[in-house]
N, C-alpha and C positions, 0 to 999 in steps of 0.2 A: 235448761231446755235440752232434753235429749233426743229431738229428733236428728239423726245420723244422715239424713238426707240435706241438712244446712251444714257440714261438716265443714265444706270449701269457703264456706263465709265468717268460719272462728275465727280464725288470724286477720278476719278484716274489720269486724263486727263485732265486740264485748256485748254478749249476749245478757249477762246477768251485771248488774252493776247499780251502785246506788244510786240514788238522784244528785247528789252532791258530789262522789268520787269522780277528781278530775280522770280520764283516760292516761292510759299509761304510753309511753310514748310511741310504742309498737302502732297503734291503734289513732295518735293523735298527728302523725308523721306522716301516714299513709297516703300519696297525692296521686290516687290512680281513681279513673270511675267504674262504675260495676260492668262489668262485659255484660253480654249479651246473656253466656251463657248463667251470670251471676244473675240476673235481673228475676227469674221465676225464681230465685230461692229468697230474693228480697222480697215476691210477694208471699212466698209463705211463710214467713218467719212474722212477716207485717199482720196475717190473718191468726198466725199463731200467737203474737203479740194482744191482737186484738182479743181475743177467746181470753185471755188471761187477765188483760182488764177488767173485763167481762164479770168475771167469776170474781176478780176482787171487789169489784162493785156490787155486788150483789148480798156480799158479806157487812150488817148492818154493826159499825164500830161502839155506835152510842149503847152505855150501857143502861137498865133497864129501869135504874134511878136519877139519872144524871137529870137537874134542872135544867129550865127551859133556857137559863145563861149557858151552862156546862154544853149542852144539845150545840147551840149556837157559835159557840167558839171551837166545837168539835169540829164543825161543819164547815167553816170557816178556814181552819185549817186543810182540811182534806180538801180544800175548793183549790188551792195554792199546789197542791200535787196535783189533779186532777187537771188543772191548765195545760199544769208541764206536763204532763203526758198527752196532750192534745196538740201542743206545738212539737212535740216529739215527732208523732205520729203527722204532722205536715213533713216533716225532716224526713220522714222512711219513704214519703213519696217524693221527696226531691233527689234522694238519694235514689231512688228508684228509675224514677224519669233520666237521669244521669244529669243533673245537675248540680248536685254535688259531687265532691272528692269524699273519698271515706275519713279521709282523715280532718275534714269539713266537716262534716256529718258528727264526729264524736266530739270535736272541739265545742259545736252548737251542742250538741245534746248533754253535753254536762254544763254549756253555760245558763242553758233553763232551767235545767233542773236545781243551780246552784242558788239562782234567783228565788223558786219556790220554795228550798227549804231555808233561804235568810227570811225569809218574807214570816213565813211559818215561824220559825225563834224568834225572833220579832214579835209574832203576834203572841207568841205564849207568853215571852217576858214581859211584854206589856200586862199579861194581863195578873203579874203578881207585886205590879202599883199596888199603895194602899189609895191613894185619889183618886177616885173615878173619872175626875175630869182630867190628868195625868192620864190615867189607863185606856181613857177613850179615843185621847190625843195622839197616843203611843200604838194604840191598833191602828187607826188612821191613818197615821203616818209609814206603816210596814203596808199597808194597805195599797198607799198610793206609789210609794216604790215600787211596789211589784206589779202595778200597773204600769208605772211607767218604761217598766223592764219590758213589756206583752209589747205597748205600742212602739218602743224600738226595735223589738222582734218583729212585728207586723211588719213594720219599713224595713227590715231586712228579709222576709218572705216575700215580699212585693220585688225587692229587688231578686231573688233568686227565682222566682217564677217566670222572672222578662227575661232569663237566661234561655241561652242556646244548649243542649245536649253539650258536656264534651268541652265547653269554652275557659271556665272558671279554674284555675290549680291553688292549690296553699300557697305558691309562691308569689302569685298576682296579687293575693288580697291585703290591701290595705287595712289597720287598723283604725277605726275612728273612734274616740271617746270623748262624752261629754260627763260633767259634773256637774249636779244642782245641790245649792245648799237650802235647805230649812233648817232654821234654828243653830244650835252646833252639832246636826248631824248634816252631812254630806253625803249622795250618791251618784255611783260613777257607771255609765254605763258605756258597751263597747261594743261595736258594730262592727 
């Protein structure tokens, strides 16, 4: 992103970064909120964010052979990024609204994105089972993890929205985690 007019938000805000790449500690350390004067470049960066979805969405991945499985599991996939860039994008308004710390803000925004691309490995390895009923089991199961990842994001949006401007710092936040087992897979979720 080269617009030179967000320049005072790089050292606060990893503009380019994978969905997976935890933040560097620069970035994840960070327990200040956006000033005043920070606040219109978080909305342009937010529109410029948005424009850039935009055009990646636009761009159709499925190739021009691909069966109506291959189609589906394409889709399916790209459903798992496309979440996390929507809870991202709740994040750029919280961060906005000064509800978050930036260094809040990157900790959450790599922990969705980490959730969508386990959920996504998940569902491709499942899908090189030779058992269908295995392989259906095994999307299922990446399935409902990463849902159950959204609905403890939800209860943590819910609680970050009841926030005050300015109240919350990294240092106040408790960590809370829960485990659920199916099967002999386990997952651990942390709020």
């Amino acid at each position: 992103m080269a617009a030179h007019e967000l320049d005072p938000l790089r050292e606060k805000i990893q503009f380019i970064r994978k969905l997976d790449s935890p933040p560097p500690f620069q970035y994840a350390s960070l327990d200040s909120f956006p000033s005043s004067a920070e606040r219109p470049l978080i909305s342009k960066w937010a529109t410029l964010r948005d424009a850039c979805m935009e055009r990646e969405r636009a761009v159709n991945p499925i190739p021009a052979n691909a069966s109506p499985l291959a189609e589906t599991v394409i889709r399916k996939e790209m459903a798992f990024g496309s979440e996390a860039e929507a809870k991202v994008s709740e994040l750029v308004v919280s961060l906005y609204q000064q509800k978050l710390t930036y260094g809040e803000f990157a900790q959450r925004r790599y922990a969705v994105g980490k959730a969508a691309v386990d959920a996504s490995e998940k569902y491709r390895e499942a899908r090189m089972l030779q058992d269908q009923d295995h392989q259906l089991q095994a999307q299922q199961l990446a399935s409902q993890q990463f849902a159950n990842s959204m609905n403890a994001w939800a209860n943590y949006m819910q609680a970050v929205n009841a926030r005050q401007p300015q109240t919350v710092r990294l240092t106040s936040l408790g960590v809370h985690c829960t485990s659920t087992s199916l099967g002999s897979t386990v997952s651990t979720n942390c709020n």
